[in-house]
N, CA and C atoms as a LAMMPS dump frame, in Angstrom:
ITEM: TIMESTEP
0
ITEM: NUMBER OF ATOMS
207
ITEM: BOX BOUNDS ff ff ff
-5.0000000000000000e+02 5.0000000000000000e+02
-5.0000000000000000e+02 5.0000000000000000e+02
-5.0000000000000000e+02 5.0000000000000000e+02
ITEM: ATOMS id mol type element x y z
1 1 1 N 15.123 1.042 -6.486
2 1 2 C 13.673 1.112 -6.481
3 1 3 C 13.089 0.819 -7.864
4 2 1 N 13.649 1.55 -9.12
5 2 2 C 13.188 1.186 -10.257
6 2 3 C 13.441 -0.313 -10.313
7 3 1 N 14.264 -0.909 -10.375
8 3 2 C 14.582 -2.432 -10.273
9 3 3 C 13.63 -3.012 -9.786
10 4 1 N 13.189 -2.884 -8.237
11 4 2 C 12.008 -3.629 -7.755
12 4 3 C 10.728 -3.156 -8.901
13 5 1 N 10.588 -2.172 -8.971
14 5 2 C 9.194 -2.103 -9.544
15 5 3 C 9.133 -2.641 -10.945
16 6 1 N 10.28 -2.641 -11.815
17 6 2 C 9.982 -3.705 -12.657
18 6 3 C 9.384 -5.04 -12.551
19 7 1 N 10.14 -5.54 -11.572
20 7 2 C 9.951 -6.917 -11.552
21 7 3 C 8.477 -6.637 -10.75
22 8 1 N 8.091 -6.219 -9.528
23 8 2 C 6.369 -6.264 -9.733
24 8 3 C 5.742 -5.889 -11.002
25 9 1 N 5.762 -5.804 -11.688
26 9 2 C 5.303 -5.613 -12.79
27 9 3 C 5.257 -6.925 -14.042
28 10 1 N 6.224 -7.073 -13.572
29 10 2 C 6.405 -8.683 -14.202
30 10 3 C 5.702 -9.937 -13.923
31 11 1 N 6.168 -9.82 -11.996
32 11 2 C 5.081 -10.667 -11.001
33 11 3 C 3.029 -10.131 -11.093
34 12 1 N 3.096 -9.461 -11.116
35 12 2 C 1.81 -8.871 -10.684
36 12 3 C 1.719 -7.593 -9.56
37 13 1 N 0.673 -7.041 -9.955
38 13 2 C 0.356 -6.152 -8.539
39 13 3 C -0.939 -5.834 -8.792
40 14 1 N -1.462 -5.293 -7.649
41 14 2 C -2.642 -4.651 -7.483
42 14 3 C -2.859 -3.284 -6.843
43 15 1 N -3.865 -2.877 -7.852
44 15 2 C -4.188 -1.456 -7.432
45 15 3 C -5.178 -1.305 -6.26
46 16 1 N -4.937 -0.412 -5.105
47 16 2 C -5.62 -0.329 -4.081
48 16 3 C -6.312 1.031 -3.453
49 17 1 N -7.236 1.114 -2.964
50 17 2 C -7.749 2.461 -2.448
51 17 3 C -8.121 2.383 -1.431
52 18 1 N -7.107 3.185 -0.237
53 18 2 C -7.287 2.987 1.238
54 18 3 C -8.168 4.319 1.394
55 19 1 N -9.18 4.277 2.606
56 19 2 C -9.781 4.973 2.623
57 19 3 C -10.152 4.983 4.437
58 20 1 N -10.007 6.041 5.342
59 20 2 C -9.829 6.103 6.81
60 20 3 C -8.916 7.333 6.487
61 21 1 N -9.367 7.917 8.446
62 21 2 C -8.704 8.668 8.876
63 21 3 C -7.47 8.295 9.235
64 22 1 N -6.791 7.369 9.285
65 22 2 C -5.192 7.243 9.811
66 22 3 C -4.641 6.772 8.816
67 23 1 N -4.673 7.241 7.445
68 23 2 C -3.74 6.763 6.243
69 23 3 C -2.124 6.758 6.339
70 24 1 N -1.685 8.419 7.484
71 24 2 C -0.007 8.519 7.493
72 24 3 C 0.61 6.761 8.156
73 25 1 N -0.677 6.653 9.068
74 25 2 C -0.509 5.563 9.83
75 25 3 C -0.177 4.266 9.008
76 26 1 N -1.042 4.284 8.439
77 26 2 C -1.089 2.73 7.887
78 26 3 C -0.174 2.92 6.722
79 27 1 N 0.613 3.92 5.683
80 27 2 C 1.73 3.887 5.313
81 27 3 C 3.04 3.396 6.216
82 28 1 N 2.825 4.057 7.052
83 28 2 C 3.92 3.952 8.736
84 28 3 C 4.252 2.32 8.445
85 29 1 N 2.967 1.733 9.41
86 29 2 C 3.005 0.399 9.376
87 29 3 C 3.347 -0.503 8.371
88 30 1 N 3.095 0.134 6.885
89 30 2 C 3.447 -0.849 5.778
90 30 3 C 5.067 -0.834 5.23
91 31 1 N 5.472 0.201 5.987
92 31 2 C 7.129 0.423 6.129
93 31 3 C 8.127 -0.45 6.627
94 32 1 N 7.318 -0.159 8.127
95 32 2 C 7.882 -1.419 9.089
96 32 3 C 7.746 -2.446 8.853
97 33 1 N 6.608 -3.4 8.132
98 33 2 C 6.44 -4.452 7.411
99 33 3 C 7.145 -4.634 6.004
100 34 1 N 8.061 -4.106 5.767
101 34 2 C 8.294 -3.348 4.418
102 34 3 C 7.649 -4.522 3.289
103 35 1 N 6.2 -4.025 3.41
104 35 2 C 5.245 -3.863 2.349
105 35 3 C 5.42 -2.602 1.66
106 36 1 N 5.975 -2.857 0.321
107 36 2 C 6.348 -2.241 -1.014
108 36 3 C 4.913 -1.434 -1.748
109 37 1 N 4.838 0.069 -1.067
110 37 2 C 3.877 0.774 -2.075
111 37 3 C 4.882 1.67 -3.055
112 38 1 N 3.822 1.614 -4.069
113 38 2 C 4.024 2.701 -5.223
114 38 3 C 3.057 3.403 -5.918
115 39 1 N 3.384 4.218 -6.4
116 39 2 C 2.731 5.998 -7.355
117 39 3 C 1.289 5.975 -6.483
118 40 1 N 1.805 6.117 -4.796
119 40 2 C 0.803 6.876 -4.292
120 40 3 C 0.062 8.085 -4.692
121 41 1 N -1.295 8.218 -4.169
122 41 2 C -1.364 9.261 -4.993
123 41 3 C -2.742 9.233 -3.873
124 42 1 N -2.697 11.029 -2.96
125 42 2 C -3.56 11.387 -2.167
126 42 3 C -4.459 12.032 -2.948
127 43 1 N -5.803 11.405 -2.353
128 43 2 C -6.981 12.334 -2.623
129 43 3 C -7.602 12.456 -1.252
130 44 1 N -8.24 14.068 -1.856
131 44 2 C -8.589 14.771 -0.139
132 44 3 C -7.861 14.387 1.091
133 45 1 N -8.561 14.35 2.171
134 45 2 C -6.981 14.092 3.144
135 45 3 C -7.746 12.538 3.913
136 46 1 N -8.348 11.907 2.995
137 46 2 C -8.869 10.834 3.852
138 46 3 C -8.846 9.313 2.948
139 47 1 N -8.247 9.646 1.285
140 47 2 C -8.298 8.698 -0.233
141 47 3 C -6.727 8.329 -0.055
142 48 1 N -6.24 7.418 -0.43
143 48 2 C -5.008 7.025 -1.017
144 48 3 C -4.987 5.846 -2.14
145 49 1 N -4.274 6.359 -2.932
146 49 2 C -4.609 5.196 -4.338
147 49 3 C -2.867 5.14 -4.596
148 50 1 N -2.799 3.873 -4.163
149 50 2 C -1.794 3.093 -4.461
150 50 3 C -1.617 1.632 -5.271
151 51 1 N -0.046 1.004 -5.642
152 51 2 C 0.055 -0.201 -6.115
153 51 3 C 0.457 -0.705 -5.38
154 52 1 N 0.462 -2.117 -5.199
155 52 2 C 1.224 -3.172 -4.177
156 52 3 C 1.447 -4.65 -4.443
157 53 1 N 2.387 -5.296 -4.61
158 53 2 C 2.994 -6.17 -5.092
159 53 3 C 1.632 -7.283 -4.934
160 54 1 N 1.326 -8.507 -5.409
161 54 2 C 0.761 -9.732 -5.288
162 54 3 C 0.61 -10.343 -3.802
163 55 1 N 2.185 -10.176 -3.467
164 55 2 C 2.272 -10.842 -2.642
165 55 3 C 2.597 -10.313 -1.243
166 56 1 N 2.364 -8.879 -1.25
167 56 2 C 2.167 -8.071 -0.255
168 56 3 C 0.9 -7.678 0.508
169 57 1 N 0.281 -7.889 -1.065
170 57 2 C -1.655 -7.132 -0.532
171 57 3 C -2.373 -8.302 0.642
172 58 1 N -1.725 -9.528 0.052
173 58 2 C -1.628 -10.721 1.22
174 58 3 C -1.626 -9.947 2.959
175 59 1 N -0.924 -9.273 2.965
176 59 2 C -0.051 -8.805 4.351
177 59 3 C -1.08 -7.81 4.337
178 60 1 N -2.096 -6.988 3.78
179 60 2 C -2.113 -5.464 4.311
180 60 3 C -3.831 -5.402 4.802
181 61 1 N -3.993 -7.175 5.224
182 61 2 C -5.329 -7.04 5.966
183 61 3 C -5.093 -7.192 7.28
184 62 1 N -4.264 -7.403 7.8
185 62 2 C -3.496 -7.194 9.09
186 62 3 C -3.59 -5.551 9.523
187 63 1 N -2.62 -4.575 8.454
188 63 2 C -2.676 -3.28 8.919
189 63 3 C -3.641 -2.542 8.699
190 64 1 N -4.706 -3.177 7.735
191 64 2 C -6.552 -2.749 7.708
192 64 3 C -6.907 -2.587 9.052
193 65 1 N -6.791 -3.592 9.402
194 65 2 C -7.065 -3.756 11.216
195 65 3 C -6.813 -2.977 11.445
196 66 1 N -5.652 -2.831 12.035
197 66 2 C -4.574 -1.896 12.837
198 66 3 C -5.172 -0.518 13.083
199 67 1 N -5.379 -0.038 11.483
200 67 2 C -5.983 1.192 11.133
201 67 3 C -7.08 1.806 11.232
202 68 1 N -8.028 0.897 11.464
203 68 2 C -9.839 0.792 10.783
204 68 3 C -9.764 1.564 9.635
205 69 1 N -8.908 1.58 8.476
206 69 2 C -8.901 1.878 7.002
207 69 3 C -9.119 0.462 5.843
């Protein structure tokens, strides 16, 4: 895991703030897609502030949908 996150770091990433009631969800889904989050970090039970590779955040308007987050 440290390995990957170097190298996003190298590539790029972006910081993101999901915001909806089905956040466990749309982690879920970004699993199964294994879309690569990191140093999640919950606020209240409805905020999530995460990182995500360049070329993942590509992929996570699909599970926006999915979610209505």
């Amino acid at each position: 895991m440290q390995f990957k996150i170097l190298i996003n770091y190298i590539k790029g990433f972006v910081d993101i703030v999901v915001e909806g009631y089905y956040i466990e969800r749309f982690i879920n889904i970004c699993t199964s897609k294994n879309i690569f989050l990191w140093n999640l970090k919950r606020d209240k039970s409805t905020i999530l502030y995460a990182r995500v590779s360049r070329k993942d955040f590509k992929e996570l308007r699909s599970v926006c949908k999915k979610t209505g987050c």
